[in-house]
N, C-alpha and C positions, 0 to 999 in steps of 0.2 A: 504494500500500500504506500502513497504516496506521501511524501513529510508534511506534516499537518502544523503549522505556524501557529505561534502565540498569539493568541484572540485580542485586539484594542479594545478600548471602552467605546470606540467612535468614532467616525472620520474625521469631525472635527480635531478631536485629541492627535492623532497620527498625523494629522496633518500640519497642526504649530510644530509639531516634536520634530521631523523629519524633512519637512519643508520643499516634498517632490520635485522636480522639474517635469517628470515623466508622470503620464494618464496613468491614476490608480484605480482599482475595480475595488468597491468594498464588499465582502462578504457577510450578511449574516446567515450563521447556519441556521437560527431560529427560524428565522424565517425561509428558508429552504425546505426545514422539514415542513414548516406549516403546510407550504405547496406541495409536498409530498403526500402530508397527511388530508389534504381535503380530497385529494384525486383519490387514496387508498379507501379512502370511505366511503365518497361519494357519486364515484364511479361506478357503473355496474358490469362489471366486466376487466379485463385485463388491461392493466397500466405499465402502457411502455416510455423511454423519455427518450425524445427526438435528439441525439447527441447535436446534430450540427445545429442545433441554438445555442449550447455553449459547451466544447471541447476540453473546457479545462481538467486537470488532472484532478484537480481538487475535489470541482464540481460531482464527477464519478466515482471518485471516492468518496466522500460524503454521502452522497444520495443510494451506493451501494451499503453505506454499511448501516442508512434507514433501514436496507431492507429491499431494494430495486433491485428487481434480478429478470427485466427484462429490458431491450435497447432497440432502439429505432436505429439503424443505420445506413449510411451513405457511402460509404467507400470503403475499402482493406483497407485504409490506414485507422478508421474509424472503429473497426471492424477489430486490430488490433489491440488498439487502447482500450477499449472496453473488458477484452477478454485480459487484460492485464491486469484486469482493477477487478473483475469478478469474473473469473473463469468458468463459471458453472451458466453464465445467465442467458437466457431467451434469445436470441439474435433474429431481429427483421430488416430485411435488407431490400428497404422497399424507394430505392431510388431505381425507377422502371427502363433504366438504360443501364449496360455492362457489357462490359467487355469479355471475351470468352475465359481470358485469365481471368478478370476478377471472380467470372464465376467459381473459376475452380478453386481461387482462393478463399472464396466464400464456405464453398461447399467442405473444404477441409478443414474450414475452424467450425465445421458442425450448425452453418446459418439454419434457423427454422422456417423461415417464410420469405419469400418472394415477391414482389408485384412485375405484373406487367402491363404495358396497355397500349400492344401491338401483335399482331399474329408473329413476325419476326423477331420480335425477342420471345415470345413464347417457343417460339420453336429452339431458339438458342441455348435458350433453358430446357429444354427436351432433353436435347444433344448433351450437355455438359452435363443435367444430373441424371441421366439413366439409371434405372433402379434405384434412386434416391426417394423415400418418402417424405416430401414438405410439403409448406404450401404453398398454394400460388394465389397468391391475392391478385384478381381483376380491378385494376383503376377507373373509374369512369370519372366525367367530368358533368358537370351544366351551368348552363349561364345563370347565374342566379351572384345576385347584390347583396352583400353585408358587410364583406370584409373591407381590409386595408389595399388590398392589389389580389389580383385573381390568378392562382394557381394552375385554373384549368387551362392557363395559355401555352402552358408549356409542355404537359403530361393530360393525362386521360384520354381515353375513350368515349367514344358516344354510348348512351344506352343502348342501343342497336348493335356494334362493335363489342360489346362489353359481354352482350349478351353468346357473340358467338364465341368469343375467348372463352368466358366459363365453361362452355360447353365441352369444348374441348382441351379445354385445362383438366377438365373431370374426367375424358378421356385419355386422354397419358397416362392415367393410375396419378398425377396429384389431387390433394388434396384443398378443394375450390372452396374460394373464400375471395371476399368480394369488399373492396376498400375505394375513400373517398376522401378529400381534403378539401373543406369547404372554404378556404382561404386563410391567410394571416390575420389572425388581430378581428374576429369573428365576431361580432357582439350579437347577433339576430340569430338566438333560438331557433327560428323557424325555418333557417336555411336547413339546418341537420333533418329536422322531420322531412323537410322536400327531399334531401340525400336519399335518407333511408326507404323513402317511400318507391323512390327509381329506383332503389335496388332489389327491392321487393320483386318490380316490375322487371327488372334484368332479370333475377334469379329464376322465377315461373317462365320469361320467354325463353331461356336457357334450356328446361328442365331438371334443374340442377337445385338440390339443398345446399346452401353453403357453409360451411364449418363454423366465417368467421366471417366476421364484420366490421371491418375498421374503419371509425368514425373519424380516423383522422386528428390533427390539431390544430390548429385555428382558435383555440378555448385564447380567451382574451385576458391581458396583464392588465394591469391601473397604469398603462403610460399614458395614459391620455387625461388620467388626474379623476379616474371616477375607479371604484373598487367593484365587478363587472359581480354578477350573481351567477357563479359557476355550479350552483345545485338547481338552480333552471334549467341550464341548459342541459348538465346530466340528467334531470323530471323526462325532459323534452325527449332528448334520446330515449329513455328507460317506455318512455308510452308510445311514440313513433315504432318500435321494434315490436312491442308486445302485440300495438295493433295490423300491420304490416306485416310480419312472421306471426299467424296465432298459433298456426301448429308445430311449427319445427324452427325455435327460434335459435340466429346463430349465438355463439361467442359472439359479446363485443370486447374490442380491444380499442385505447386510444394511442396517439402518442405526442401529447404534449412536448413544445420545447420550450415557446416563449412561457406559457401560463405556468411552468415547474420555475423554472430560473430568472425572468426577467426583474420581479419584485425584491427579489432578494440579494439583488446586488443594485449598486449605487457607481457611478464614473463619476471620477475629480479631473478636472485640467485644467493645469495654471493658466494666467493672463503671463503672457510674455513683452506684452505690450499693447498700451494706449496710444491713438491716433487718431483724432476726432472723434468721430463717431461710433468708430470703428476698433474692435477688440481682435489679437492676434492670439488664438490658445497655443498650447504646445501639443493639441491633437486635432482632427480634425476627420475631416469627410473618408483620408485615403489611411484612416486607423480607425478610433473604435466609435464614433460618429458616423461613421460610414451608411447606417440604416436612414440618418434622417432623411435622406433629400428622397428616400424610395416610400415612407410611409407617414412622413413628417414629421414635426421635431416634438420629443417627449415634452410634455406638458409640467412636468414634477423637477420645478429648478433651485438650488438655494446658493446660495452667496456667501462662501467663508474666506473670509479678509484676511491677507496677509498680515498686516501688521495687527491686528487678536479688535482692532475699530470698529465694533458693526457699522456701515453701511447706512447712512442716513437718509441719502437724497431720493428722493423722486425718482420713480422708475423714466425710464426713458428706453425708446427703440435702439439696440444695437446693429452694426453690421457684424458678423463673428466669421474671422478667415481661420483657416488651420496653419500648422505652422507650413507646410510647403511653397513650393517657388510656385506652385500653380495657382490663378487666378480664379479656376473651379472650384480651389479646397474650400469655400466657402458655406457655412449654414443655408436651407433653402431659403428661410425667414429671419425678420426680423424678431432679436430675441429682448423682452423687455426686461432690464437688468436697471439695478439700480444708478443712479448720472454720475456719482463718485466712486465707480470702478477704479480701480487703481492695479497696476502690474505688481503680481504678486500675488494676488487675491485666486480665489478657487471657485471653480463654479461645478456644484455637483448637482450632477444630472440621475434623478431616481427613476428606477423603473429601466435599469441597460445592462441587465444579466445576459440577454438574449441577442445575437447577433453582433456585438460589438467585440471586442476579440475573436472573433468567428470572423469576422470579416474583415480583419485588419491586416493592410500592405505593408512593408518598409519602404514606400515610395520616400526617396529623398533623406534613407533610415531615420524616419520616425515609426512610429506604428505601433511600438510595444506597450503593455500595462503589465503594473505588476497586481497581482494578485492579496489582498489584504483581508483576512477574517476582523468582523469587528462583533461585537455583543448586542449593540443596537445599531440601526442605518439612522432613526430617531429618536436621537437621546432629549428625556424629557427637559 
């Protein structure tokens, strides 16, 4: 297991004491477990966590030694780490494109499930696990509004397409199971009952029962500064299947990345400098900010002053560039910060467990964060 760091009292505190230059990530593991614990209770069905929201070593250990002993993953390197951190757990390796190695790489760290959501990687997957018992998860897609940006652009099937792959996914001898991603940063309930109701409707034009049912992730964080009601949306799933499948109802499985990890960690980035209007941090869009410009900028901002001054003045609109020579590294928006910002000062951003070290370049070698356990993210 991975080395497990002396816990802070609080970013604030670690941050007069040490005085970073470099983006810090703060951990709480309280509230990791919390996220752990609403999904193990309130879910009805198997809970996986979507490694590529946050890859850190820590993050899998922590969350394995909750008690998580099943993985969402993306690639053999992902693929890897997990089984380095819990040897024995679950593996779903449902990024619906691979390569004939990765399959086999796959296939020899013992992966359990599959997606596909094409007859040609279906057939790939034939080829490379013959005589293999797993599953194969059907991706489909629909046009349907709730999220932050829609997943269906890039992967899924139609319900018509969807329907013939099961079919013959059930033929090969796998094991047919039938999955969906109703976008990032989900807030609308009603999108998952529409999901499950087209899979219903795959499933019978199929004639195929499906083992399992993966609802996907999409389940929503507080970045947007509101605390989402995630025993709804599990209500919502839990009656959408019951009435959809009455007789032979599958497995559900999720797999949360952002709604396990994003709340529970917090981003610092110093001001490097002041320039009218205009604020320069030492991280920015091409390190762990890199989410804002695709989903917009998190809503949960605080202001901890270099020299220990709170911060008086009137908020006023910032311009906020990252530290690189590019003219792009810029925030989408303007960020409302208070008019006596001063270099030195920290601006932490709650709610960036999720996608921000996952997404971070050394364009220009910046990009790094370090990783900080703290006891609270909001010290009273």
């Amino acid at each position: 297991m991975g080395h497990i760091q002396p816990i802070w009292s609080d970013p604030a505190a670690y941050l007069a004491r040490i005085r970073p230059e470099e983006a810090v990530l703060f951990l709480d593991p309280n509230a990791l477990a919390h996220a752990y614990a609403r999904f193990q209770r309130g879910f009805p069905g198997l809970v996986t966590y979507a490694v590529k929201a946050n890859p850190e070593r820590q993050i899998i250990d922590r969350l394995t030694a909750l008690g998580m002993n099943a993985y969402d993953v993306a690639s053999p390197s992902e693929i890897d780490l997990v089984r380095a951190a819990c040897p024995d757990a679950r593996l779903h390796y449902h990024n619906p494109i691979r390569s004939r190695r990765e399959i086999a790489l796959a296939k020899a760290a013992g992966v359990a499930s599959y997606s596909v959501d094409c007859l040609s990687e279906l057939d790939k997957l034939a080829e490379g696990l013959a005589d293999h018992r797993v599953d194969v998860a059907v991706r489909f897609a629909l046009p349907l509004a709730g999220a932050s940006y829609d997943f269906g652009s890039k992967f899924g099937a139609t319900p018509a397409m969807a329907s013939e792959l099961l079919a013959r996914a059930a033929a090969l001898g796998f094991t047919p199971a039938i999955t969906f991603h109703p976008g990032t940063q989900c807030t609308d309930p009603k999108v998952w009952a529409q999901y499950i109701a087209a899979a219903a409707g795959i499933a019978e034009a199929a004639g195929v029962r499906p083992a399992r049912l993966n609802v996907g992730g999409g389940f929503p964080s507080a970045r947007d500064g509101h605390e989402h009601d995630l025993g709804l949306i599990f209500q919502t799933i839990r009656d959408a299947t019951a009435a959809h499948f009455p007789d032979h109802a599958p497995e559900l499985v999720c797999e949360p990345g952002r709604a396990m990890v994003s709340d529970a960690l917090s981003l610092a980035v110093m001001v490097k400098a002041v320039r009218g209007g205009d604020l320069f941090l030492a991280d920015g869009i091409y390190g762990t900010l890199g989410e804002q410009h695709q989903i917009g900028l998190t809503r949960r901002l605080k202001v901890i002053p270099g020299d220990g001054i709170p911060r008086g003045a009137e908020a006023r609109d910032w311009r906020v560039f990252g530290p690189t020579c590019d003219s792009l590294d810029v925030l989408p928006e303007a960020v409302s910060l208070p008019a006596d910002m001063a270099e030195g000062d920290h601006i932490l951003f709650h709610s960036l467990g999720a996608y921000s070290t996952a997404m971070a370049t050394r364009f220009n070698g910046y990009g790094t964060a370090r990783l900080v356990p703290v006891q609270s993210l909001y010290p009273a």
